[in-house]
N, C-alpha and C positions, 0 to 999 in steps of 0.2 A: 504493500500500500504506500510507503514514504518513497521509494521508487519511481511506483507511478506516478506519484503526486511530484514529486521533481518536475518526472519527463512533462507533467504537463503545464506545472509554471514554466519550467524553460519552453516547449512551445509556445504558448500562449507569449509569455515576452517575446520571443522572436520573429513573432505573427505581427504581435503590436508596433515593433520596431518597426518593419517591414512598412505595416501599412503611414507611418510617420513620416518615413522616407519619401515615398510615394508621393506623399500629400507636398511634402517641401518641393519635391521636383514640380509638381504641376504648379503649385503657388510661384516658382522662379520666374519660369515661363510667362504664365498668365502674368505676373507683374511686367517682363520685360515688352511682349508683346505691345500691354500697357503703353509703356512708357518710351519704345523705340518705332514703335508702328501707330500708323492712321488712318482706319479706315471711314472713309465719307459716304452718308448716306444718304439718302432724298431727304430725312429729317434734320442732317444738321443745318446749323445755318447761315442764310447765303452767303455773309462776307467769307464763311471760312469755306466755301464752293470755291467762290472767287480767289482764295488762296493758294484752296487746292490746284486749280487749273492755272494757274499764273505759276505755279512752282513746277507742277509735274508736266503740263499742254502733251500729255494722255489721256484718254477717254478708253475707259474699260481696266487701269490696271485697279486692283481692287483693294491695294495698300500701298502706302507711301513708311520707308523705311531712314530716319534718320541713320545713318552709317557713320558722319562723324560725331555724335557723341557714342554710338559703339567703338569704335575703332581709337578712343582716348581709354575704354575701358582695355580692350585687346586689338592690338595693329593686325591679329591672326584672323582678324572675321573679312570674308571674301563674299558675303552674300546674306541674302535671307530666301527659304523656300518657305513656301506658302499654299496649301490646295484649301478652297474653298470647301465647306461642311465637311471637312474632317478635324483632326487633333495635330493635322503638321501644320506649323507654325513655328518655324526656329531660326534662328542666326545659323550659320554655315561658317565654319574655320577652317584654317589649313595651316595646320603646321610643319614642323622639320621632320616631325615620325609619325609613323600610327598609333603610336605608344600612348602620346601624352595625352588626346581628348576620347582614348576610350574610358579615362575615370575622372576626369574634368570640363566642368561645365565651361560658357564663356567667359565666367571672371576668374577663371584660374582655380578655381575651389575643386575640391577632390570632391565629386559625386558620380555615383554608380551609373545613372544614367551617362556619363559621358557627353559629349554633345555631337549634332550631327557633323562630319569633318570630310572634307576630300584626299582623296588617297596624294600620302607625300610625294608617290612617281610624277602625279600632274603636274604640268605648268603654269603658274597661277595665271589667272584672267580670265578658265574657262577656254587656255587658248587649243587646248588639243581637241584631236576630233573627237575623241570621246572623254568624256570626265567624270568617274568613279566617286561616290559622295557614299559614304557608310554613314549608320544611325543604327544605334542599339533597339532591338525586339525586348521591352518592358513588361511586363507580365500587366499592368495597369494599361496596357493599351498606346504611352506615351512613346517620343520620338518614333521610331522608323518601325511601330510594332504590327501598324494596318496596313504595308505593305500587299504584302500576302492575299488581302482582301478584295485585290484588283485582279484575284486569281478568278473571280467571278463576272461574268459576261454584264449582267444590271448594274453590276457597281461601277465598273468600268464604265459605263454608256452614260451613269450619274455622275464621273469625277473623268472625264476623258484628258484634260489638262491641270496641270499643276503650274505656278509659277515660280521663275526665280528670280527675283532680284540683286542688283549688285551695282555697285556703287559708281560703274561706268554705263551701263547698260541693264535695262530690265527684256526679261523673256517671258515666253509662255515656254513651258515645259508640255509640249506636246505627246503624249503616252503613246506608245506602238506594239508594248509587248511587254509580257510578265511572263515569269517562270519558275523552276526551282532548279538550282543549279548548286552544285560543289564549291567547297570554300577556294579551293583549287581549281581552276577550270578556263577555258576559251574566251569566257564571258569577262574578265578580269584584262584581259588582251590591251595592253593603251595604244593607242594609233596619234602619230602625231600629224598627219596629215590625210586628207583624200589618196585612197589607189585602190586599186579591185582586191585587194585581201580586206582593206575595210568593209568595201559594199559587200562582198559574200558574207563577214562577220556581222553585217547587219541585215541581210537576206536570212541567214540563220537565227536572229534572233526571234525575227517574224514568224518561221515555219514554230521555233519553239514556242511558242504563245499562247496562255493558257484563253487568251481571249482575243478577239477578233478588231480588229480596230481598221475604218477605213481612212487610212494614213499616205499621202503620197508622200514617200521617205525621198530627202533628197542628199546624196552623202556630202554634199560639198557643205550642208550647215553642219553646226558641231551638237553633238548627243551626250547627254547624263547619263549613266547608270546608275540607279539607288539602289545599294544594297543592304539587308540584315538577314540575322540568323535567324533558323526556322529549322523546328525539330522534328521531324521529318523522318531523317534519319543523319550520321553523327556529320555532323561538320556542313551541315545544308545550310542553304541561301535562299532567297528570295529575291528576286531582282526586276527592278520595274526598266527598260528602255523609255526613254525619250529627246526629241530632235527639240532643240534650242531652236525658238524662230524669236528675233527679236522683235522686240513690240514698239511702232510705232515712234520712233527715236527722232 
């Protein structure tokens, strides 16, 4: 009986911690979103319409991201992604390894969620033809956990685009394909330019696609890959394709 009664204060503490944790991650977020994003809606009001379009003379992106007061907290933030009625919403970094934002958030704080990060091999700017962006699978749902959920043909058809912004250029994030793939794999491949082994690597990513998308892929723009873990079986992935089209610059 005292045994058991251990093993179940220490689960129960450890349940509790957990969900604590949890809670601090989405409150980071939700505050930063807060405070580094703007989104404008039919109800706010007009003079800040008129600000909005005097600063951005965009029509349609669906947030305005301060980057430099991010970029005084960490010089490492290359972007913010964004998909409409979902839980992405995050600053985007890139540092000198993979190491250091799989257990820190963007003000440098050790948190398990890590933050969403592009692979160290990229060139920053978004300049290669493909650009790899990992984001930890949260048991709460947070950072890169709904992935997976574009494994479905309705969801796909409700979230067909995601966006990315960045501090020189904003894009739509155009979706073309999802899959499950190895932590090791083809799909990891970085291309630094247009040539026919890119378009066959992006003709395969099409055939592998758990959902259908009518997409006119054009290889000379440059493509995302989002990836996170998915247990599946040991060392899987989840990866979503998408063609960067810039928006209306």
């Amino acid at each position: 009986m005292v045994v058991c009664g251990a093993v179940f204060v220490f689960s129960t503490g450890a349940a509790l911690r957990e969900m604590l944790e949890y809670r601090a991650i989405d409150k980071l977020y939700e505050e930063s979103a807060a405070e580094y994003t703007r989104v404008i809606t039919q109800d706010s009001p007009p003079e800040e319409k008129e600000e909005k379009e005097e600063e951005e003379k965009e029509k349609g992106v669906p947030i305005t991201v301060d980057f430099e007061a991010l970029r005084k907290i960490n010089e490492d933030v290359v972007g913010w992604i964004y998909c409409e009625g979902t839980r992405i919403n995050y600053p985007v970094l890139q540092g000198e390894n993979n190491e250091y934002y799989l257990n820190h958030n963007y003000r440098m704080s050790e948190d398990r969620a890590g933050s969403i990060f592009v692979e160290m091999r990229n060139t920053r700017g978004f300049a290669d033809a493909n650009t790899i962006i990992h984001g930890h699978h949260m048991k709460n749902g947070a950072m890169f956990a709904t992935l997976s959920d574009w494994a479905d043909q309705a969801y796909y058809e409700e979230h067909p685009i995601m966006w990315l912004l960045t501090p020189e250029q904003n894009y739509q994030i155009v979706l073309f394909s999802g899959y499950t793939t190895k932590a090791v794999s083809n799909t990891y491949r970085i291309f630094r330019a247009d040539c026919p082994e890119f378009e066959e690597y992006l003709q395969e990513a099409v055939a592998d696609s758990d959902f259908t998308a009518d997409v006119e892929i054009d290889s000379k723009e440059k493509f995302v890959v989002l990836s996170t873990c998915v247990y599946y079986f040991e060392d899987a992935r989840y990866v979503l394709h998408g063609m960067l089209v810039p928006y209306n610059e």
